[in-house]
PyMOL CGO cylinders between C-alpha atoms (Angstrom):
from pymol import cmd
from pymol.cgo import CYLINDER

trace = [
    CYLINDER, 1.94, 14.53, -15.00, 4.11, 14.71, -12.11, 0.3, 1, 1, 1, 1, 1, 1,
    CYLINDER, 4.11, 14.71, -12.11, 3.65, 10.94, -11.12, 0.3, 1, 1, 1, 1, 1, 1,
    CYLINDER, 3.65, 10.94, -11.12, 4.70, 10.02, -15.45, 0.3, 1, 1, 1, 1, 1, 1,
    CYLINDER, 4.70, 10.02, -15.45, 7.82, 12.01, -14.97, 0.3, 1, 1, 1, 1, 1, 1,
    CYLINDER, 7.82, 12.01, -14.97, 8.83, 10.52, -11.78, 0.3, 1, 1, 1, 1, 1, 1,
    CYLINDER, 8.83, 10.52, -11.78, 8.54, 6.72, -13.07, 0.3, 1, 1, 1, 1, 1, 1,
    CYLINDER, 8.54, 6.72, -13.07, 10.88, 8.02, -16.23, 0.3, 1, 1, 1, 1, 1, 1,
    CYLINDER, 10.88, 8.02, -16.23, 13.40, 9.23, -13.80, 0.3, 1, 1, 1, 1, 1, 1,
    CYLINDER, 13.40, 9.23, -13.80, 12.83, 5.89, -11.44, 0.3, 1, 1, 1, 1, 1, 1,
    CYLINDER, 12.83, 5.89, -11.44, 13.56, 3.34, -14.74, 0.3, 1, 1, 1, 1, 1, 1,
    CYLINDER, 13.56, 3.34, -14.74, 16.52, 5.87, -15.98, 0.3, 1, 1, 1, 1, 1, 1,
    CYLINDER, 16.52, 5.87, -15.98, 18.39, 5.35, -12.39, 0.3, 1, 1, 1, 1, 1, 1,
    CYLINDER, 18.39, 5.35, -12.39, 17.36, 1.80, -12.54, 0.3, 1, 1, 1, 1, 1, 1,
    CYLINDER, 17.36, 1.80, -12.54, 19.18, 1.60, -16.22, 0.3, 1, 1, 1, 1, 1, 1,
    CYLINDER, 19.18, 1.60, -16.22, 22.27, 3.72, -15.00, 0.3, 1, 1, 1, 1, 1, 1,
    CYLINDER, 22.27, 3.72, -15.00, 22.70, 1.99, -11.46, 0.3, 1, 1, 1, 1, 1, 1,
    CYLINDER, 22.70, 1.99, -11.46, 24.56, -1.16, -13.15, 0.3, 1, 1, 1, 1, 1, 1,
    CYLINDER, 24.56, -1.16, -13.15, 27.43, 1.20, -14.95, 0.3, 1, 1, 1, 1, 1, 1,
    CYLINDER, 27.43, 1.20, -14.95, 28.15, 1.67, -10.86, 0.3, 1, 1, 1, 1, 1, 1,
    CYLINDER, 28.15, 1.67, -10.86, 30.05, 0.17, -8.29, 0.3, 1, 1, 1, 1, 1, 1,
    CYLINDER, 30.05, 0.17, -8.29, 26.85, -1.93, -6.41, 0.3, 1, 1, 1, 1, 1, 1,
    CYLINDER, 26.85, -1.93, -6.41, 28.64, -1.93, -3.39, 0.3, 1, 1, 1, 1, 1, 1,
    CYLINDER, 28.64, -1.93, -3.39, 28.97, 2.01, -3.37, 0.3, 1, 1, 1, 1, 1, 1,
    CYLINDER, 28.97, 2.01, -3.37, 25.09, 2.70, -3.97, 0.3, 1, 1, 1, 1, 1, 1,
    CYLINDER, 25.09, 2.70, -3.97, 24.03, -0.08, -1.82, 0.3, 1, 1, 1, 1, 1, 1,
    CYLINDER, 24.03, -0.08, -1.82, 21.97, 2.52, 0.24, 0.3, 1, 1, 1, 1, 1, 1,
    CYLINDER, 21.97, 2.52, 0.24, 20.53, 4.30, -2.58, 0.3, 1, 1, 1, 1, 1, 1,
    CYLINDER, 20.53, 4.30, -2.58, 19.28, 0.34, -4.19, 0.3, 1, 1, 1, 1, 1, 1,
    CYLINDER, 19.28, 0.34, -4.19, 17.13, 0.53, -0.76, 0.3, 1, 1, 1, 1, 1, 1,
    CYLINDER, 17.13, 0.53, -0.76, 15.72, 4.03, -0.62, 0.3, 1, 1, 1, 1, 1, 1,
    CYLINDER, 15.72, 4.03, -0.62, 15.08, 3.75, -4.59, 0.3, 1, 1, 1, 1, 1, 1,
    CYLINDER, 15.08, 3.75, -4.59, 13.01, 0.26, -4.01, 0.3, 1, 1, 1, 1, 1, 1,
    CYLINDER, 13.01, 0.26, -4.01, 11.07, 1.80, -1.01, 0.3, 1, 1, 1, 1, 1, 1,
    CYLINDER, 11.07, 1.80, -1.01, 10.04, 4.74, -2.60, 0.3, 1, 1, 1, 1, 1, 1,
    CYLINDER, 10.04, 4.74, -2.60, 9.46, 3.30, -6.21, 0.3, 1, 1, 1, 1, 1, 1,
    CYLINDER, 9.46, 3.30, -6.21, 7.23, 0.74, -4.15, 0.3, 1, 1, 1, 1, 1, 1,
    CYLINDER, 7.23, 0.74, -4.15, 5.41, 3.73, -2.78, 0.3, 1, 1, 1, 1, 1, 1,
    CYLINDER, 5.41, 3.73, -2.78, 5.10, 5.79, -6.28, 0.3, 1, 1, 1, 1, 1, 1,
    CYLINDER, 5.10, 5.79, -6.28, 3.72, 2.36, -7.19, 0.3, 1, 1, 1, 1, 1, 1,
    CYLINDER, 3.72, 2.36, -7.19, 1.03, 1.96, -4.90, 0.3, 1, 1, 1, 1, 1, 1,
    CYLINDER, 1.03, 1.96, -4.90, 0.23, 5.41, -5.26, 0.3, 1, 1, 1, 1, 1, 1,
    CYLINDER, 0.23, 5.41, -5.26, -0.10, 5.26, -9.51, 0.3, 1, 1, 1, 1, 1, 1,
    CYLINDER, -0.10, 5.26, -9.51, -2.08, 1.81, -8.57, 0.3, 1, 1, 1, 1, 1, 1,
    CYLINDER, -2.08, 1.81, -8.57, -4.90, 3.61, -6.39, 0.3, 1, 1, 1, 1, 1, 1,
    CYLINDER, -4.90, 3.61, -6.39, -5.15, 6.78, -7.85, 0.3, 1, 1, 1, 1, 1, 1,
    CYLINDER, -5.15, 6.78, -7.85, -4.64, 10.20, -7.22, 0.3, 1, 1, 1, 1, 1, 1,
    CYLINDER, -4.64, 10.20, -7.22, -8.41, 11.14, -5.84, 0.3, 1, 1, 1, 1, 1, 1,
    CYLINDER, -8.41, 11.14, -5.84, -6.86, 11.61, -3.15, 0.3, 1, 1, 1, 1, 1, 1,
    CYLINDER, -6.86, 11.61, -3.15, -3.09, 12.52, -3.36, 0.3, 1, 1, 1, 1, 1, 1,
    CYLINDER, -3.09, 12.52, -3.36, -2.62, 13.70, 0.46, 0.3, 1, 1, 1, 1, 1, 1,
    CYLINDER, -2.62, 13.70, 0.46, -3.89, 10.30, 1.78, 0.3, 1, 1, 1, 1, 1, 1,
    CYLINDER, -3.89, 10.30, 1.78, -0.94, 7.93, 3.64, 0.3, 1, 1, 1, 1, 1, 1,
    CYLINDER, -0.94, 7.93, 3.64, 0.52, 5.05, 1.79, 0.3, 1, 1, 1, 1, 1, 1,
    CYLINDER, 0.52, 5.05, 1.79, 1.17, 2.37, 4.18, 0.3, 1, 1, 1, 1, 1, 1,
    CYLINDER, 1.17, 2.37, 4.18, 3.59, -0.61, 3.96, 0.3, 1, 1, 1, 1, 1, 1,
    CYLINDER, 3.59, -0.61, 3.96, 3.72, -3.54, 6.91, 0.3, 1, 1, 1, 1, 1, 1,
    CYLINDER, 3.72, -3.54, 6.91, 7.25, -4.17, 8.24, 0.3, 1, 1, 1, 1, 1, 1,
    CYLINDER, 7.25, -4.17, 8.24, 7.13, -6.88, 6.77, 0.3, 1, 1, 1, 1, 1, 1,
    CYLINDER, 7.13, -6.88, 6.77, 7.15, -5.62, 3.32, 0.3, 1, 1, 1, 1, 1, 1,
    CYLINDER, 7.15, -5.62, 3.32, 9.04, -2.28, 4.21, 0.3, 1, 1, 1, 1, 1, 1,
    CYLINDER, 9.04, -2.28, 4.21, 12.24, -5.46, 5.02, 0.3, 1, 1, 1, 1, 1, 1,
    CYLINDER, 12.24, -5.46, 5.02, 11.41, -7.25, 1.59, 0.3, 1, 1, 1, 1, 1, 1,
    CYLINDER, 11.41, -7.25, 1.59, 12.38, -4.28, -0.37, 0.3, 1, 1, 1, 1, 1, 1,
    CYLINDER, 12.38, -4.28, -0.37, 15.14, -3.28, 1.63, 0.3, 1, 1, 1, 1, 1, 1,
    CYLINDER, 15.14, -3.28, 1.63, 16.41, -6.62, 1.48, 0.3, 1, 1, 1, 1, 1, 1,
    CYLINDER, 16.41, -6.62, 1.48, 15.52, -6.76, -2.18, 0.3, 1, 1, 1, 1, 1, 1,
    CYLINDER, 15.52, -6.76, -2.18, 17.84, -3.31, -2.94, 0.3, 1, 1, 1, 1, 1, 1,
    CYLINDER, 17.84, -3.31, -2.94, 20.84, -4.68, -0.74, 0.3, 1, 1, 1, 1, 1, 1,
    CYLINDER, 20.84, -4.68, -0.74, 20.59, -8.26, -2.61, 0.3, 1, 1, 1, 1, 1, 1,
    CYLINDER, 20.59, -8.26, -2.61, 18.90, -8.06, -5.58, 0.3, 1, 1, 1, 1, 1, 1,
]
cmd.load_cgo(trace, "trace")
């Protein structure tokens, strides 16, 4: 499935990120945490439903950005 093939290519990046520079692709650590966070959530509740909104509080929407810019 779609969803499968999108997690493959999320953990390859995640594997290839630390051959780079992590000051370089400091931008693309925090989109890639966002959005696997999202593909997450969406594996987690199921695809019934694939046009409804995933949500994420502030809150949490700063925790992963901070987590891709320090982690």
């Amino acid at each position: 499935a779609l969803a499968d093939e999108a997690a493959a290519l999320y953990r390859e990046c995640d594997e290839l990120a630390v051959q780079l520079d992590s000051r370089a692709i400091r931008p693309a650590r925090v989109m890639w945490r966002v959005y696997a966070a999202y593909l997450q959530e969406m594996q987690a509740r199921g695809w019934a439903n694939p046009l409804a909104t995933v949500r994420f509080s502030k809150f949490k929407k700063l925790r992963l950005a901070a987590s891709g810019l320090f982690g």
